[in-house]
C-alpha positions as CSV (number, residue, x, y, z in Angstrom):
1,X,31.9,-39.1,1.5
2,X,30.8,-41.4,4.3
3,X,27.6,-39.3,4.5
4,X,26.5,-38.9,1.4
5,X,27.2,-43.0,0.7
6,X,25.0,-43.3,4.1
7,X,22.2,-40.7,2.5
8,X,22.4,-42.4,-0.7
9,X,22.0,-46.0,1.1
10,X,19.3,-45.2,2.7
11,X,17.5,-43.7,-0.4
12,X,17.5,-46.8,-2.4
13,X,16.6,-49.4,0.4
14,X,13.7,-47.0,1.3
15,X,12.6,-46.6,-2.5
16,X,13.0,-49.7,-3.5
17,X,11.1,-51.4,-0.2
18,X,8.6,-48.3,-1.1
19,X,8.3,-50.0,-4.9
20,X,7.9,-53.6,-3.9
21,X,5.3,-52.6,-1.2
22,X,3.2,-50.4,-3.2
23,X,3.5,-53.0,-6.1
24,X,2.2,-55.8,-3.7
25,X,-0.2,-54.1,-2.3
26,X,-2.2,-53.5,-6.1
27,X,-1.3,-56.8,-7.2
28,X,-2.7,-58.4,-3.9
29,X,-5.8,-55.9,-4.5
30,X,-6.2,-57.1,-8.2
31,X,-5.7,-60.9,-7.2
32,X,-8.9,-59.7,-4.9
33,X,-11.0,-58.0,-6.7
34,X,-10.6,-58.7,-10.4
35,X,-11.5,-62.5,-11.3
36,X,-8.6,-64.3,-13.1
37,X,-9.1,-63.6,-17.4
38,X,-12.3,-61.8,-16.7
39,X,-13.3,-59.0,-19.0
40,X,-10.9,-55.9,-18.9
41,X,-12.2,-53.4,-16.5
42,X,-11.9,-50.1,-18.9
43,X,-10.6,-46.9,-17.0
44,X,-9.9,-44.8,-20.1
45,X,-12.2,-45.5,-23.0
46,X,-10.1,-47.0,-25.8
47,X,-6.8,-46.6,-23.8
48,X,-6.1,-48.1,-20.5
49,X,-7.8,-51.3,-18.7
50,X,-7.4,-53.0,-15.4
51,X,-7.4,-56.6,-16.3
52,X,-6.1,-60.0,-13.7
53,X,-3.2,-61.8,-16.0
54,X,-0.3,-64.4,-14.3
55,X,2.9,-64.5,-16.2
56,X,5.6,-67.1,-15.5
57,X,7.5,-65.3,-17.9
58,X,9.0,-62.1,-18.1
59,X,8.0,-58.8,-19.8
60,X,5.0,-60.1,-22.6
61,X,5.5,-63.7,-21.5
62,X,9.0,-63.8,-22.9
63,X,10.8,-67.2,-21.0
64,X,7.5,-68.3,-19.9
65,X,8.8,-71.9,-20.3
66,X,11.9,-71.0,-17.6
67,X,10.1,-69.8,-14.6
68,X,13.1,-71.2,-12.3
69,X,15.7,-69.5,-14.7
70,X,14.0,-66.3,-14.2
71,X,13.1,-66.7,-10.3
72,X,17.5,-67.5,-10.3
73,X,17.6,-63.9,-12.4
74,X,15.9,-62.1,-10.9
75,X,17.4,-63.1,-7.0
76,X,20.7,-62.4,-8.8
77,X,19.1,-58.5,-9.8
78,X,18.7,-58.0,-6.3
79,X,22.6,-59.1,-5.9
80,X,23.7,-56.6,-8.0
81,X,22.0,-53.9,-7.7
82,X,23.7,-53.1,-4.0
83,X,27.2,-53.7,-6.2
84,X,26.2,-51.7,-9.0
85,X,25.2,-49.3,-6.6
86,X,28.3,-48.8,-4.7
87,X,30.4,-48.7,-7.6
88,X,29.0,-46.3,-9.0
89,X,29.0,-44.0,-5.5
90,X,32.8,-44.7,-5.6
91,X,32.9,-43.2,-9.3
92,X,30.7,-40.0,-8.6
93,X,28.5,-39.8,-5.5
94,X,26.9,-36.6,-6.7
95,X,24.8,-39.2,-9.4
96,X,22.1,-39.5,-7.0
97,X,19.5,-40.1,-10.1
98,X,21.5,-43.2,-11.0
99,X,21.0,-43.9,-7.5
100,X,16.9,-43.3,-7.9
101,X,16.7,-45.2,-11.1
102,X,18.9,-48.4,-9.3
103,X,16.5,-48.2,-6.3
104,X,13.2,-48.4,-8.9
105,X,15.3,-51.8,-10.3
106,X,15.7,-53.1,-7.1
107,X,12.2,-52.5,-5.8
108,X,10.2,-53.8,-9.4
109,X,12.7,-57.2,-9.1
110,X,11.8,-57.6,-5.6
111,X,8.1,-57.1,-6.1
112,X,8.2,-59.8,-8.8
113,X,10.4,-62.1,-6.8
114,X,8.0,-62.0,-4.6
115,X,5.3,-62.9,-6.6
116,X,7.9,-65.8,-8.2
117,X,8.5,-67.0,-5.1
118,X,5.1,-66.8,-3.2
119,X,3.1,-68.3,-6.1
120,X,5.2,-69.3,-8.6
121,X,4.6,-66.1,-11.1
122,X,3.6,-62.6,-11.7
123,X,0.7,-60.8,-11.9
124,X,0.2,-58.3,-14.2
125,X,-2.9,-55.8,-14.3
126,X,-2.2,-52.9,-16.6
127,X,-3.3,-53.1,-20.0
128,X,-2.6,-49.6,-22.9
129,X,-4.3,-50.2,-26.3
130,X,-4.1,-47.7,-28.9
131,X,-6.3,-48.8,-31.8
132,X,-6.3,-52.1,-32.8
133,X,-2.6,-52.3,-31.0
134,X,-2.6,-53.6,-27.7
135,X,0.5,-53.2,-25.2
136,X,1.4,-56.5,-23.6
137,X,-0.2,-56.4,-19.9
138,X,2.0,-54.9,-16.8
139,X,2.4,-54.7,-13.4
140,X,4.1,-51.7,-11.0
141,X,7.3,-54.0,-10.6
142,X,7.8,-53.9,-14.1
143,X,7.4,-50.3,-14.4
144,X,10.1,-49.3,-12.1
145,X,12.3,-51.8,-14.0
146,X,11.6,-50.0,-17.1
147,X,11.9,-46.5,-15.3
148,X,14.8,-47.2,-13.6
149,X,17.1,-48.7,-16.6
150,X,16.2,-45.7,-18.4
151,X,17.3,-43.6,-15.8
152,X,20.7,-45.2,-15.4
153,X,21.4,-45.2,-18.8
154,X,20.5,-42.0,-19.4
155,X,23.2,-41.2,-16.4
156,X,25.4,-43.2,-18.3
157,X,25.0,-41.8,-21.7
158,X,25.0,-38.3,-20.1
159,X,28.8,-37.9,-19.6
160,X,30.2,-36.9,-23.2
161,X,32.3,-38.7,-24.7
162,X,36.4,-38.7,-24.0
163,X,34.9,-36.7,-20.7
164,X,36.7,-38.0,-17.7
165,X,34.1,-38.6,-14.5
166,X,34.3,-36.7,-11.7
167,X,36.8,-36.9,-8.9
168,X,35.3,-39.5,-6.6
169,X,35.7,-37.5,-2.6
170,X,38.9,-40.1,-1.8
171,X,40.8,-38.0,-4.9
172,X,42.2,-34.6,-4.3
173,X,40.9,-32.0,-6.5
174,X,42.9,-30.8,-9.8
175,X,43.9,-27.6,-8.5
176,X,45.6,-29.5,-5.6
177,X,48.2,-31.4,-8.1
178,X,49.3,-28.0,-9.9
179,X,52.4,-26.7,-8.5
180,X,52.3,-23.1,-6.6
181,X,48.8,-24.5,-5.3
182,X,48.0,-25.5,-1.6
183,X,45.3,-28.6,-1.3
């Protein structure tokens, strides 16, 4: 059990460092390159520009007002994350993809912590449009929010209903408890 807690550690520090990096890496290359509310820069005719936004709120400029509550929020994310993450090792350490999808939370709230904290709100640089219908503009961090949560609810949802979890590694198996059986 040790091990696998150790392995599983290790995977969602190194993702989620590998999230916030690559995430401020574009946004610091956008901030460079792309001049503040200029003109998108179109990739995919009609589908998918690179534009240079700030957002002191959250996902579409939701909160915008409360940049401090959502700096406070998102610190707190990165709180329990590590929490969420070891109790849900204790219930089943084979659910490594819940562990993948909390390390792609962890890294998109640390990358626009960052961004909180270093200059006071987030920039976002990927814009889908369908049509007329435009997608409110996005940044990596976000994306591995989004990614992640699905992730760990679909983990969640996965286990049928009235189905007990698995046997965490500190539990002897079932066989173990019926009589005539050695552990």
């Amino acid at each position: 059990m040790k091990t696998i807690f150790r392995r599983l550690i290790w995977i969602l520090i190194a993702e989620g460092a590998t999230v916030a990096l690559l995430d401020q890496l574009v946004k610091s290359w956008v901030r460079r390159e792309i001049d503040l509310d200029d003109l998108p820069v179109e990739v995919i005719p009609g589908f998918f520009h690179l534009v240079h936004y700030t957002n002191t709120g959250m996902a579409g400029g939701l909160l915008r007002e409360y940049p401090k509550i959502l700096t406070g929020l998102g610190l707190a994310a990165l709180v329990a994350i590590p929490v969420l993450f070891w109790l849900e090792c204790r219930r089943d350490p084979r659910l490594a993809v819940t562990v993948w999808g909390l390390g792609l939370i962890l890294g998109g709230a640390l990358g626009n912590v960052i961004d909180r904290l270093r200059i006071g709100h987030v920039t976002d640089f990927l814009l889908f449009s369908i049509g007329s219908y435009q997608w409110p503009a996005f940044n990596l961090a976000d994306s591995g929010i989004t990614v992640g949560t699905v992730l760990v609810l679909w983990m969640a949802w996965r286990q049928a209903p009235g189905e007990e979890p698995a046997p965490s590694a500190s539990e002897p198996p079932p066989e173990a408890n019926r009589a005539g059986k050695a552990p």
